[in-house]
N, C-alpha and C positions, 0 to 999 in steps of 0.2 A: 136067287140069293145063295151067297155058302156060308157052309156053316164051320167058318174058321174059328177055331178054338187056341186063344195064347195061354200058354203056363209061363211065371215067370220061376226063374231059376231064381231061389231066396237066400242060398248060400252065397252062389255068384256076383251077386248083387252085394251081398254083405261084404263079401270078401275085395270088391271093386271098392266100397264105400270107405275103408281101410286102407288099402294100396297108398301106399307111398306119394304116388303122381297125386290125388285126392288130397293130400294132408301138404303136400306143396302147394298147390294148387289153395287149400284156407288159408296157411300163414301166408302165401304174395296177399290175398285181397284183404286179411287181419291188419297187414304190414302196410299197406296203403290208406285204408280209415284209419288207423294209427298215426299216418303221416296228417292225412289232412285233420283231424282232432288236434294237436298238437302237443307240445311237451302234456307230460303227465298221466300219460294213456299207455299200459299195457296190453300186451299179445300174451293168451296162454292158446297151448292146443293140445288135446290130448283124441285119444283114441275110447270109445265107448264102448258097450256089446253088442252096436248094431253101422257104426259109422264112425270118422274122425269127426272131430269138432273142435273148432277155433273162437274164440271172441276177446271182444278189446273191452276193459275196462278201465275207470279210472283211478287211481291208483296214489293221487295225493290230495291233501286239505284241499289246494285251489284247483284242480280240475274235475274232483267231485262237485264244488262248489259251480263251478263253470256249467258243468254237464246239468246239475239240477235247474241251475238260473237259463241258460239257452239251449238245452237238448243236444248238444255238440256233438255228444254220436250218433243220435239220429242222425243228422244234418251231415256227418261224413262219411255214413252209408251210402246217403245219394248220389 
């Protein structure tokens, strides 16, 4: 047996997690649960202290109303 030993680089990671491509990368798939949810549903994304982060909310009376009655963003995650 060997006795490999990984170190992960915690900056590098951090810093990939942030990258640009990353943050395109959440608002295309934001931008599409978005699509299939339908009117009513916003995209925020922003940047953390350890990664970017995207999610969709709903955003008026009748798609909150929607989203509470049939789970609609669950259902347009899958």
């Amino acid at each position: 047996m060997s006795n490999f030993k990984f170190k992960l680089n915690s900056s590098g990671v951090r810093e990939f997690l942030q990258s640009a491509p990353v943050q395109t990368m959440l608002e295309n798939k934001a931008r599409a649960i978005q699509q299939r949810a339908g009117d009513g549903y916003e995209v925020s994304t922003y940047v953390g202290k350890t990664r970017a982060n995207a999610s969709v909310r709903a955003n008026t009376v009748k798609s909150i109303k929607d989203n509470k009655k049939n789970n609609t963003l669950l259902k347009a995650v899958r």
